[in-house]
N, C-alpha and C positions, 0 to 999 in steps of 0.2 A: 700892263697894269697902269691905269690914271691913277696923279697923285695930284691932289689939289693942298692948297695953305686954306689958311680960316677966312683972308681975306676974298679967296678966289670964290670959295662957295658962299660969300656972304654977298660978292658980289654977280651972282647967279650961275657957275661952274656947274654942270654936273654930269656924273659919273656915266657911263653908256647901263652898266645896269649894277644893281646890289645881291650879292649871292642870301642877305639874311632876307631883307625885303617883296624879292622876286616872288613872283603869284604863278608864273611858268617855268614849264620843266626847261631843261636847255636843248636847244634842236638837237633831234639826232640825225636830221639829215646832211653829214657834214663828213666831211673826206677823213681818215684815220687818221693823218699827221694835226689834225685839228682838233681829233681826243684826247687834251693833254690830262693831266694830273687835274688844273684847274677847273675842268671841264667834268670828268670824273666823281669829283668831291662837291661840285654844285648839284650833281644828279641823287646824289646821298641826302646833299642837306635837304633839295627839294620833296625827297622821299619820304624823309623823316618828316617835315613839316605837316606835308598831306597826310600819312599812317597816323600823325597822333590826332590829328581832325578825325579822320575815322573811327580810330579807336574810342576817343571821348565820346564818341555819335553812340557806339554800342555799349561802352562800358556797365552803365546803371542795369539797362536788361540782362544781359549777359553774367554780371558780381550778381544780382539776387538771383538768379535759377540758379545758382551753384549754391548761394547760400538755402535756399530752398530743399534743394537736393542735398543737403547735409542737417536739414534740419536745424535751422539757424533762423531765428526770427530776425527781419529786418523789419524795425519800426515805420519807416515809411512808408513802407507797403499800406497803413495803417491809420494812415492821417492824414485828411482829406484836401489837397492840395490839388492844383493844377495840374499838374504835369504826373499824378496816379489815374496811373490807368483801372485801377480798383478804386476810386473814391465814389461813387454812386453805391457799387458795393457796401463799402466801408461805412457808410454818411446812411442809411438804412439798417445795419446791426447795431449801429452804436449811438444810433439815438434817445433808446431806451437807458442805456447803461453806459458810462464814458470811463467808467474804471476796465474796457475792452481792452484799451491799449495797453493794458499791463499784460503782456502775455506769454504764453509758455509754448511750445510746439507742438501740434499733436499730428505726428506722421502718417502723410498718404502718398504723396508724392517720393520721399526717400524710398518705402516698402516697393513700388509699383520700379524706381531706377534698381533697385538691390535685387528684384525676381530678375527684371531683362536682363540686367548684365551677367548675374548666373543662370538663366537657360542662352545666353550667347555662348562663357566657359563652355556649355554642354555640344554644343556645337561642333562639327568636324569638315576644313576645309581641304580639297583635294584639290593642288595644282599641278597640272600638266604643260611639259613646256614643248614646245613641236619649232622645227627648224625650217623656216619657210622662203630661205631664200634658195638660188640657183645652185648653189655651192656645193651645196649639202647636202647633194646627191651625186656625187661625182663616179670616177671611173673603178674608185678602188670599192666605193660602197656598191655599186652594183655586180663588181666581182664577187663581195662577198655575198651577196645575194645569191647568184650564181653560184660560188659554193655551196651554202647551205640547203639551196634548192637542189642541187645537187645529190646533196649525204640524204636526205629527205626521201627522195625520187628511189636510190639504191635503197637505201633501208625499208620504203614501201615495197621496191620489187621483189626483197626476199621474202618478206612478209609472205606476200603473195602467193610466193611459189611453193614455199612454204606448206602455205592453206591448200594450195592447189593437189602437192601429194600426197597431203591426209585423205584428201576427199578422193584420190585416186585417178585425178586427172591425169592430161598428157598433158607437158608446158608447149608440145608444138602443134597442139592442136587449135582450129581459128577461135573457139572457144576464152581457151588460154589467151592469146593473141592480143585480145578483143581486151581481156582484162587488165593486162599487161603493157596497154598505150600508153603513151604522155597524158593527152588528156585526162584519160581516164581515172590516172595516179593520181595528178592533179586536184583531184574533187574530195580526196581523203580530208576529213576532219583536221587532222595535223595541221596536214599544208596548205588546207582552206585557212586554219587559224592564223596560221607564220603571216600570211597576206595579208589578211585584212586586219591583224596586229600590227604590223609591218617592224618595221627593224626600227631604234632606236640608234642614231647618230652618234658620233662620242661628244658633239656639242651637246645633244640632248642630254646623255647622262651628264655631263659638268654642270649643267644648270640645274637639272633636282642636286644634285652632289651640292652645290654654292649654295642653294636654297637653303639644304638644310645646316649646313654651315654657318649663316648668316641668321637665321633664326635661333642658335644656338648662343651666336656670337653678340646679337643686338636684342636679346631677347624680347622677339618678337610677340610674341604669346601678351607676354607684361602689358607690353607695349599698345597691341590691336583692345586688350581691354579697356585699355585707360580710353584710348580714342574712340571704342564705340560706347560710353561713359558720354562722351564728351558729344555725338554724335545728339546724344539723348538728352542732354540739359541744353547745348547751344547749337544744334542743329547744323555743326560745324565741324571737320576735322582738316591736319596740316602738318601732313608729313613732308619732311625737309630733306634730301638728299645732298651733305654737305660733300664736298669735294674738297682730299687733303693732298696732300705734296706726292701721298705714292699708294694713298689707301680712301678711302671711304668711310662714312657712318649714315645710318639712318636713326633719323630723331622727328621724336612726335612735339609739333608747338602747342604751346598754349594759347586754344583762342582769342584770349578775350583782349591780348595782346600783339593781336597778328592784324597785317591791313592787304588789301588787296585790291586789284581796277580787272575789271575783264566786263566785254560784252554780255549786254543780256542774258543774248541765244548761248554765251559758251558753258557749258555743262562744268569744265571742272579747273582749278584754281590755276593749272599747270598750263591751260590753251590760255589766259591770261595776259596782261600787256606789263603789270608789274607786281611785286607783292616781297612783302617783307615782315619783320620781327623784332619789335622796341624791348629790349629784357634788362635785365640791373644783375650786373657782375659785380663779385669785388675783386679788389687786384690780384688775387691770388687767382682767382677761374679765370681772369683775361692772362693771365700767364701760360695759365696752363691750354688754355684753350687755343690763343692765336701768339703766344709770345715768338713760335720757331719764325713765325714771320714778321716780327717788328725787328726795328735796327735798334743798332745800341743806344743813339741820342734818343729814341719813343722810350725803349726800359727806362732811359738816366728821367722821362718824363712822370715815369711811374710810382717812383723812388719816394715821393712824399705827396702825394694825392688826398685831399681831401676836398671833395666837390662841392661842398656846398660852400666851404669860403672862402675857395678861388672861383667863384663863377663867372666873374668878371664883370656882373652888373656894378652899376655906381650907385655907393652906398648913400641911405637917404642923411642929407645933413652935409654933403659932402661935394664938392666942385661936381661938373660933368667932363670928366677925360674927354669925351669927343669919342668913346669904345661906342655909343649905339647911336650913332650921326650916320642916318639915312644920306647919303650923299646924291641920288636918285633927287630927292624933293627940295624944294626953298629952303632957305635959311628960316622962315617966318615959319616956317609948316613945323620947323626941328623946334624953335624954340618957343611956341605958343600949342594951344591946344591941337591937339589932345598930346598931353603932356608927355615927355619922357617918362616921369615914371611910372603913369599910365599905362605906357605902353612896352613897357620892363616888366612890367607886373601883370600882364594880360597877353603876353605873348605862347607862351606853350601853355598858358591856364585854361580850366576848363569854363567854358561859357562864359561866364563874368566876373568882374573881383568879388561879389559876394559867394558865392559858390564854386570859386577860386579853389586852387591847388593842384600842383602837378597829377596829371590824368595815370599815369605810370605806378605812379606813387600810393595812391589812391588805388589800383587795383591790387598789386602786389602787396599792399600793409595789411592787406586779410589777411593775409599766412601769418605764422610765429617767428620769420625769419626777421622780421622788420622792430621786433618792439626794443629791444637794446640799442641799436646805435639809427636805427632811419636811415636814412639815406647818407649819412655823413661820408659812409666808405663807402660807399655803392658807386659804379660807373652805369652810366647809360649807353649802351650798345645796341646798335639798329643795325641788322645785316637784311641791305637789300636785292633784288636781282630788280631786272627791268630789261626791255626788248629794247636794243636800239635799231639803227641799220645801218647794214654794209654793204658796200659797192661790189659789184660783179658784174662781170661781160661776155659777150657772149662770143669770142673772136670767129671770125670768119676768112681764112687764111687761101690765097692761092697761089698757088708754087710756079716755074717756069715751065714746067713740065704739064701745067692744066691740072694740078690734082688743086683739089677741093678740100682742105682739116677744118674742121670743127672744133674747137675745144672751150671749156669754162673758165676763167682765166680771173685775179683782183685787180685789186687798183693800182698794185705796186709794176704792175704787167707795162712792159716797154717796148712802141713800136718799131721793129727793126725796118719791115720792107714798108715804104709809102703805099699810099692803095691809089690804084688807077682805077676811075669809074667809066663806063660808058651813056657822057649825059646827051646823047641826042636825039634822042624820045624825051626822058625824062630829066628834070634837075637834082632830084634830091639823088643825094648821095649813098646809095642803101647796099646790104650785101645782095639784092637780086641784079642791080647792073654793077657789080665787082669784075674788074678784068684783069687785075693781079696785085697782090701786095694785100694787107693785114686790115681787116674789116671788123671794127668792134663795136656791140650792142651793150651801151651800158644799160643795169636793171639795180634795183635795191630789192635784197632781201632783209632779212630779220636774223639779230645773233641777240644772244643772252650774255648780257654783263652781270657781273654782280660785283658788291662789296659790303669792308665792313665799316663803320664808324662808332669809334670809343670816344667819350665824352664824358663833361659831367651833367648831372642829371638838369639841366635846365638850357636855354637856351643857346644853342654854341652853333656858329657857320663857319667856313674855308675863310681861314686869313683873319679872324678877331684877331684883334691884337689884346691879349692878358700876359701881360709882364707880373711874374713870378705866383701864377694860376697856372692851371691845364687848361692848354687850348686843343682842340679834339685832334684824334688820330685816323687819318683815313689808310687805309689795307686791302688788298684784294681779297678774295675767298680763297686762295692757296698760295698765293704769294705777297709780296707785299708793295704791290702797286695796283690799284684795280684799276682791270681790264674783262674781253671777255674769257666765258668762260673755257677751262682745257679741253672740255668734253662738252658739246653743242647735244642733248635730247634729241632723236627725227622727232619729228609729228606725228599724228597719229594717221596723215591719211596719205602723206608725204615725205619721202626720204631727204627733202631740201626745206620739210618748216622747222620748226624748233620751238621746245618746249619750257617754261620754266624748271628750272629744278626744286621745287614744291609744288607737290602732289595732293589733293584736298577737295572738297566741293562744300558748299553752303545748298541742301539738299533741296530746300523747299523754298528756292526763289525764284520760282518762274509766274511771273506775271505776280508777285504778289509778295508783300513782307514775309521774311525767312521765320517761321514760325517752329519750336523744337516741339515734341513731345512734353516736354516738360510745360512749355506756357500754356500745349492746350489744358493740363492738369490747375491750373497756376490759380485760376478765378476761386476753384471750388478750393483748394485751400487756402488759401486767406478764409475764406469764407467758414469752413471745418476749425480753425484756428479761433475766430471770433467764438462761435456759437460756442465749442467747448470749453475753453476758457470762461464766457459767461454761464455754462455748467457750474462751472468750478463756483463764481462768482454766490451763486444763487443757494448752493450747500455750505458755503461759508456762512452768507448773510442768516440764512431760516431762521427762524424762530420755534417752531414745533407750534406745538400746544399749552396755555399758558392761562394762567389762573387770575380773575380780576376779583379784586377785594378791595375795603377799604383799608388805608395802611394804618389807621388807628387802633385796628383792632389786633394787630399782634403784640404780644405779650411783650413787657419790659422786664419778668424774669418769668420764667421756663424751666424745668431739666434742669433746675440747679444752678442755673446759669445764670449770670444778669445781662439781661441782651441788649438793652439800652433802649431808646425810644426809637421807633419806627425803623429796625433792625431787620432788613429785607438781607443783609447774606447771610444773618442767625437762620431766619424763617427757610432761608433755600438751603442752608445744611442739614436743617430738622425732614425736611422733605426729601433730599436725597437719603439720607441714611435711614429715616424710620418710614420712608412712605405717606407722611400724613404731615399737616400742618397742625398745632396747634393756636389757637386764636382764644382772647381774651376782652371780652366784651364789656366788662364789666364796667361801670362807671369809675373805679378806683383807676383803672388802667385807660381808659380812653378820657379819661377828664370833663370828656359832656357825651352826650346822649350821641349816638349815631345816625345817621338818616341813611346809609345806605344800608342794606340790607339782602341785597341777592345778589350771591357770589355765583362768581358765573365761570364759567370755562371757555376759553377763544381757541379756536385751531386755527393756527395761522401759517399752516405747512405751505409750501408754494409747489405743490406736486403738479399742476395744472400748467404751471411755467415750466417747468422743468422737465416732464413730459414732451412737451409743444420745441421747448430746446434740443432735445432727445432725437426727436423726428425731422428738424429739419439737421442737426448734424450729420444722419442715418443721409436726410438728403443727397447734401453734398458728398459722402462720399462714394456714393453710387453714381453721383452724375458723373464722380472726378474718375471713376471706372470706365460708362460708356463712352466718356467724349476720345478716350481710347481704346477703347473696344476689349478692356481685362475687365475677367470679372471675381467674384470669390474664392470662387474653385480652383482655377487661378495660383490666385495668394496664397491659396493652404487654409481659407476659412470654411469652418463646419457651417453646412445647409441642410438644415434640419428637412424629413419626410422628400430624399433626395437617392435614385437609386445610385450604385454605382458606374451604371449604362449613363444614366441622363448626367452626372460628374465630366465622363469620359468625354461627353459630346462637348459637354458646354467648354469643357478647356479647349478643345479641338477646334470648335468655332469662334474661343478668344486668339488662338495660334492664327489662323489666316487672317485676322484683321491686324497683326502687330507684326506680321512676316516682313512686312513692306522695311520696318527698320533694320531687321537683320540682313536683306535683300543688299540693300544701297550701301551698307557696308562690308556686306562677305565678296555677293557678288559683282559691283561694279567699282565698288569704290579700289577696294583692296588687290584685285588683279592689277591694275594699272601702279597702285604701289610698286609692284613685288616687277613688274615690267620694267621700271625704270632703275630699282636696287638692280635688276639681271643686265640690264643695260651697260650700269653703270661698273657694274663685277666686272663684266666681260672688255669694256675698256682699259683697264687698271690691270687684269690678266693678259690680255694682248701684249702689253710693255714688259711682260718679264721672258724670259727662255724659257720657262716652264713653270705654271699652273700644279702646288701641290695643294691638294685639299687634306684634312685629319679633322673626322670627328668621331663622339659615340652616340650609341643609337641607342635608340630606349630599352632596348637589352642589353645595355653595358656593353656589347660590341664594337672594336675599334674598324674602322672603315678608315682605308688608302686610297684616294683615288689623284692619276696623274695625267696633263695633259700639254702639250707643246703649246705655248704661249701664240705664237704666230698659229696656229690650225685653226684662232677662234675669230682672225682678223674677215671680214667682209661676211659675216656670219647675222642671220637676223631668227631673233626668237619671236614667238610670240605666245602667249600663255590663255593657257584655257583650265575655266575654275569651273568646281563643284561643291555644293554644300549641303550638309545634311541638316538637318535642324533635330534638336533636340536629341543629337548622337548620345554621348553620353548618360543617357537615361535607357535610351536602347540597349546600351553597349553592355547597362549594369544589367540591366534586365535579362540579357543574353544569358549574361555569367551564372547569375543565378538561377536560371532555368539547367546550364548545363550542367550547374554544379548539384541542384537536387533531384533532376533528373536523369543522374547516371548510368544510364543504363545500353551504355555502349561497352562497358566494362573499361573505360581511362584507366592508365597511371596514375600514381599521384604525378608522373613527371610528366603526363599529358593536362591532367588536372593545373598543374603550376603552369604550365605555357598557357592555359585559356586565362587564369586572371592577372597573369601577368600581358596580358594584350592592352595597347593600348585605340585598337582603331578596332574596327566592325571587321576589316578585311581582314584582319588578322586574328582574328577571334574565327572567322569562317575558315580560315588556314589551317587552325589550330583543331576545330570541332573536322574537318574534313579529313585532317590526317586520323586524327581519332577513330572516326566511324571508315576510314581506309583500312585502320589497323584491325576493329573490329570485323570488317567484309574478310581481311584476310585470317582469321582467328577462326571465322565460322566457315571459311573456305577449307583450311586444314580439319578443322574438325570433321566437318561433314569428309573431308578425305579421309582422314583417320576412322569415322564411323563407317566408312566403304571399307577400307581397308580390312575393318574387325570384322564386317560383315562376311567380306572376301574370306577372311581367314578362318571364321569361323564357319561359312559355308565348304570349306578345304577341309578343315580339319573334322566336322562331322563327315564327309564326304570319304578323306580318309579312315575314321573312324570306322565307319560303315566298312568298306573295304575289310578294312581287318579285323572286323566283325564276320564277317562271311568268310574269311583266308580262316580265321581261328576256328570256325561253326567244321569249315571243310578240313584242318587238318586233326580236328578234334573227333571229327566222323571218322575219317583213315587210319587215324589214333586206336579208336574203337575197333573200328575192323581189326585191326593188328591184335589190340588185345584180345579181343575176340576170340581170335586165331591161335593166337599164345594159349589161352586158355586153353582150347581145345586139342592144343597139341599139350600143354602137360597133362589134361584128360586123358590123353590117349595114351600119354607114357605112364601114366599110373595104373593102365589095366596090365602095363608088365611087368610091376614092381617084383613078382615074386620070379620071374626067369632071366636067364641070364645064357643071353643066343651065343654072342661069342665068348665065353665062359672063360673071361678075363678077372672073373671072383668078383665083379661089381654086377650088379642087378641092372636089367634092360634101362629098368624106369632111371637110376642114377644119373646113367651113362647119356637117357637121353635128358634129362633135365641138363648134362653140363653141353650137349651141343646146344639147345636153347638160351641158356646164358650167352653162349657163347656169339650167338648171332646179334645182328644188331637192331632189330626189334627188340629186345629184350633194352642192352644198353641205353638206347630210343625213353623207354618207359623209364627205367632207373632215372635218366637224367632229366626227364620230364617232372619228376616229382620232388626229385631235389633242386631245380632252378624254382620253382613253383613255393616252394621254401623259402628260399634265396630271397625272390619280390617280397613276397608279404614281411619278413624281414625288415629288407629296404625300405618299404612302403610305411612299417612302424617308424621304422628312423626317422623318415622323411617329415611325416605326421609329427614326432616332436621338435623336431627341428622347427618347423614352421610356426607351433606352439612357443617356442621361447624366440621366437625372432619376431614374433606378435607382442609379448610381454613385454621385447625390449623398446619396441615403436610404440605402445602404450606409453611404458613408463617413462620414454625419451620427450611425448607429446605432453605427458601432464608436468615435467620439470620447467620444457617452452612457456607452457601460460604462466606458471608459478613464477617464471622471472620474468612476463611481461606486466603480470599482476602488480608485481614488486617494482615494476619502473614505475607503471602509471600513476601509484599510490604516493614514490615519491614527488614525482615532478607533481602534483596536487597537493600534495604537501608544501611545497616551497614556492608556489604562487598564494597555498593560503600565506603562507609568514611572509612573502613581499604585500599581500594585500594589509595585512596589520601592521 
């Protein structure tokens, strides 16, 4: 550090260079032991210098589209000045009428940001992460392959063989054979599936696993709105990937406060060369925010902070300390024009001392956060990142033995062997004529530094000297000396570039100023603003229709009244309440003679104006429609003699002109987010012994998933998105198709899984098991209808049978009787003789051998079992009678107490409705 006396820079001393002064960054092409602290904290202040130049360049554009897009008149807009980009506009509606600028809002622009950003909610993004390096196919995963391919292959072959002995094949015939190959197995649906699905890595699942963790955890959802929000009024979004001591956050900036340097051609804020974020803490967020990383003497710095009157400028009226002596310039230059406090006072202000004030200040006092105290307690924090470069080589080593190593090697790298060259061809010394000993190619690559700087809100560099003020606090981004960063982004096309860690794009700056949705809208409201406001203007002023008379002729008393002389609010009371004027002509009441004489009627409505206002309103809000391509339908506005067909169209044909902004944010913007959040997961996971993830899922489900810390090191992901547009309209739409369309016969508890879905996939999940269960419902049935048919083809079959067994034993029955009969016929022609004249009659004797046989017992019991059934058959008959009465009377008590719930529960929603 030079240190000069008053005498030495008076007498022309000066300093090699000023860290507040300096117009360039500080070289980064400079060996590490030469990145001191000093060096570090000059790369901040110069950061901060250029950011807030930036920031003032955008601020005015940027504060009014938000105020726009809130519906917030900003007068300026308004009043015909130089530097309104609406004053030709402006200077044309309000030449007629200058009472315009008194104005109200009338919304076109907030309605047109409030549809897009709820059909974006409606929205559903699908990310896929795939593990694309060498690793991640190794020896164990292809086993398992191998197995699975395996269980697959066997579980086909049974199949097969299976099918094979239904159909009645032989499995050892060439037949069989043929169908029973590898190949052949191979082509099954299944296993075609298994492949060309392929198998998912256990890097793979951690990364959906982290995903949704990290969406749970940063609320991501919240988050992706506000920023395509932001997308849409500033044409800008700036997500931040802060890096902490042993964890991560992802956090959306606020643009209008964010600055940034990158080439033309580079697409997004992250291929960039620096970028940062000017924000205003108060002491209590920089505690909590960076305090694990300040030391005790920065806390004891923090202990009584108030920045606006420690800022260390020199007060006007008051010596000059020598705190802002430019030591770089003359003595004559420090103490003559352009003055010190000139240039105290125009140093962080915006464009000139008349239009003066901190640019910071000025953006952030639009919120409510600022109107109690200002900035008094407020710190100014800028955390910047920036590309430096670092030294690398490229050694080229050759051993005693002739072998040849190659390796990558920094600066800190020490040549052990000398290197012998062979220069007698050539002189330069290079590794093609190396003949032994340590050959090294220095190159400069690119690393990301970043840091932070605390300060107060006004002008502060490395080494002010402010005795008993805050002088700023420089910090790394996870530790408390900045350097670079722990974790280096690759590239996007190179494993050795490196990326910012803020992720962003400024969407519509190619070849031409960043223009948002909202400015194209921007013209036509101001314009919709004026014109309706002089609506307003023009129904206040009217006059209607209005009665000319002469004023002498009304009455000095009337109705009783004494009205007085030339009493025009008497006469307009009489008129509103009875309809008529009365008038008094007379010479007693006019005092001389009249000359005028025809009262006349004026209409002096201005419906011609107002009208003509009407239509050009109508104008602009149709232009401020097309110039983005939304139109009524749209919005939700009734179009009269419009079908529902030509609605459908017209929405559909305002959808692909405004896709483009859901495009640049679903699809390009936000993969590369969620690429460097997995990125930056997967570093911070490598450092532990073991990867636990715990979350729940939108079905209240808890999910375990665990993985070895070390399994995720040399591992590279990359991510592939999908997006539906206008998901959530489908999704409802689904539900209520399935829900009045029942006719699969769901559960209520199939019915609860479909609206409890929250994705499309899941809803087909949900209708698929459904109409699975129904396939199987009408599978049994129709089995059960075979069955009945079976069984009642059996049992008439049977039936039959013993229909014809009962016809034939009922014929042999007969015979028998028959027979019977005709043998007690016969025994009754001997009733009266008696052959062996044992004193019983022939006929008796033979009637008891008849009994006696079993024809006879045959019929006896024929006729009593015959009893017996019908019997039964009555029992049975009432039986089934009061076992019918009882399933009646058991069904009509069911409804009477379902009746009786539903009565109540309606009951006791009417008494919570009153």
């Amino acid at each position: 550090m030079q240190i000069y006396n008053a005498l030495q820079l008076k007498n022309g001393a000066k300093t090699s260079h000023n860290r507040m002064g300096s117009i360039t960054q500080p070289l980064q092409f400079v060996p590490k032991k030469d990145k001191d602290e000093e060096w570090a904290a000059w790369n901040l202040d110069w950061l901060e210098w250029n950011g807030l130049k930036q920031i003032r360049r955008n601020a005015r554009r940027l504060m009014k589209n938000y105020k726009l897009a809130k519906g917030i008149i900003d007068k300026s807009d308004y009043i015909i000045e130089e530097d309104n980009e609406m004053r030709d506009l402006v200077e044309i509606l309000t030449r007629e009428d200058s009472s315009a600028l008194e104005l109200k809002f009338y919304p076109i622009i907030p309605n047109v940001i409030n549809v897009l950003v709820a059909e974006f909610a409606k929205r559903s993004t699908k990310l896929t992460y795939r593990a694309v390096d060498e690793f991640s196919y190794n020896e164990m995963m292809e086993q398992k392959r191998a197995m699975v391919e395996q269980t697959l292959m066997a579980d086909a072959q049974t199949k097969i063989m299976s099918a094979m002995l239904e159909q009645g094949l032989d499995p050892d015939s060439e037949e069989a054979q043929q169908q029973l190959a590898p190949d052949k197995i191979k082509s099954l649906p299944e296993i075609e599936g298994f492949f060309k699905k392929d198998y998912r890595s256990m890097m793979e699942q951690w990364a959906s696993h982290q995903h949704k963790v990290d969406v749970e955890r940063f609320r991501m959802d919240e988050l992706e709105e506000r920023g395509f929000r932001d997308s849409l009024i500033t044409d800008r979004e700036f997500w931040h990937m802060r890096m902490m001591e042993d964890d991560y956050e992802v956090e959306l900036w606020n643009p209008p406060v964010c600055f940034y340097h990158k080439s033309p051609d580079a697409r997004y804020i992250s291929q960039g060369n620096w970028v940062g974020k000017i924000d205003m803490l108060t002491v209590a967020d920089v505690i909590d925010k960076f305090g694990y990383l300040l030391t005790e003497e920065q806390h004891e710095a923090l202990e009584a902070v108030y920045p606006i009157r420690s800022a260390g400028y020199a007060v006007g009226g008051y010596q000059n300390d020598g705190t802002y002596y430019d030591a770089t310039k003359s003595h004559d230059w420090n103490t003559n024009m352009p003055s010190l406090a000139y240039r105290q006072y125009t140093t962080m202000m915006a464009g000139s001392v008349y239009d003066g004030g901190d640019i910071i200040n000025q953006i952030l006092s639009e919120g409510e956060d600022y109107f109690d105290q200002g900035t008094a307690f407020l710190l100014r924090v800028t955390t910047s990142y920036w590309k430096s470069q670092r030294k690398v080589g490229h050694l080229t080593k050759i051993t005693d033995t002739g072998e040849v190593i190659t390796e990558i090697i920094t600066e800190d790298y020490k040549v052990i062997e000398k290197p012998i060259y062979d220069t007698r061809l050539f002189k330069n010394k290079t590794r093609d004529n190396l003949l032994f000993g340590e050959h090294i190619d220095w190159i400069w690559i690119n690393e990301v530094w970043g840091g932070v700087k605390i300060g107060p809100n006004l002008p502060s560099f490395w080494g002010m000297n402010n005795p008993g003020g805050f002088s700023p606090i420089y910090i790394g981004v996870n530790r408390n000396h900045i350097g670079p960063l722990k974790f280096q982004f690759k590239g996007d096309n190179s494993l050795y570039g490196c990326k910012l860690p803020v992720e962003g794009a400024v969407y519509s700056d190619r070849n031409t100023k960043s223009t948002a949705l909202l400015d194209l809208m921007k013209p036509y409201q101001i314009g919709y603003n004026i014109v309706n406001n002089q609506i307003a203007d023009i129904l206040v002023d009217e006059l209607g229709t209005v009665i000319l008379l002469d004023q002498n002729a009304l009455p000095r008393h009337s109705a009783g009244e004494d009205w007085g002389k030339n009493n025009l609010a008497k006469a307009y009371v009489a008129m509103k309440n009875f309809q008529m004027l009365p008038l008094d002509t007379s010479i007693t009441n006019t005092e001389n003679a009249l000359n005028f004489q025809h009262f006349q009627k004026l209409d002096l409505e201005q419906t011609n104006r107002l009208m003509s206002r009407i239509q050009l309103a109508n104008y602009f809000k149709q232009q401020a429609y097309e110039v983005i391509g939304v139109n009524p339908q749209r919005m939700g506005q009734q179009i009269a003699q419009m079908t529902a067909t030509g609605v459908e169209q017209a929405a559909a044909a305002s959808y692909a002109q405004t896709e483009m902004f859901f495009i640049q944010h679903c699809d390009y913007l936000m993969p590369r987010v969620h690429q460097m959040r997995t990125d930056l997961a997967q570093f911070y996971q490598s450092t532990k012994p073991s990867a636990r993830l715990t979350y729940i899922t939108s079905a209240d489900e808890k999910v375990n998933f665990e993985i070895n810390g070390t399994d995720m090191l040399l591992k590279d992901l990359n991510i592939f998105c999908t997006t539906t547009a206008n998901h959530r309209a489908v999704l409802e739409q689904l539900k209520g198709m399935a829900l009045q369309n029942n006719t699969t016969g769901a559960s209520i508890y199939d019915l609860g899984k479909v609206v409890q879905s929250d994705s499309i996939a899941e809803l087909n999940t949900a209708l698929k098991d459904s109409e699975q269960k129904m396939q199987q419902q009408k599978q049994q049935e129709m089995q059960q209808q075979q069955q009945m048919q079976e069984q009642q083809l059996k049992a008439t079959s049977e039936e039959n049978q013993k229909k014809i067994q009962f016809e034939t034993d009922q014929k042999d029955k007969d015979r028998q009787r028959d027979i019977l009969v005709a043998e007690i016929r016969a025994a009754g022609y001997g009733a009266s003789a008696d052959t062996n004249k044992n004193e019983v009659s022939d006929y008796m004797d033979a009637m008891k051998d008849i009994k006696d046989t079993d024809q006879y017992r045959q019929q006896t019991d024929l006729q009593r079992e015959k009893e017996t059934n019908r019997m039964n058959i009555e029992s049975q008959k009432s039986q089934i009678e009061r076992e019918k009465l009882a399933a009646q009377r058991e069904i009509a008590n069911k409804q009477l107490q379902i009746a009786q719930e539903n009565k109540n529960r309606f009951d006791k929603k009417n008494d919570k409705g009153k």
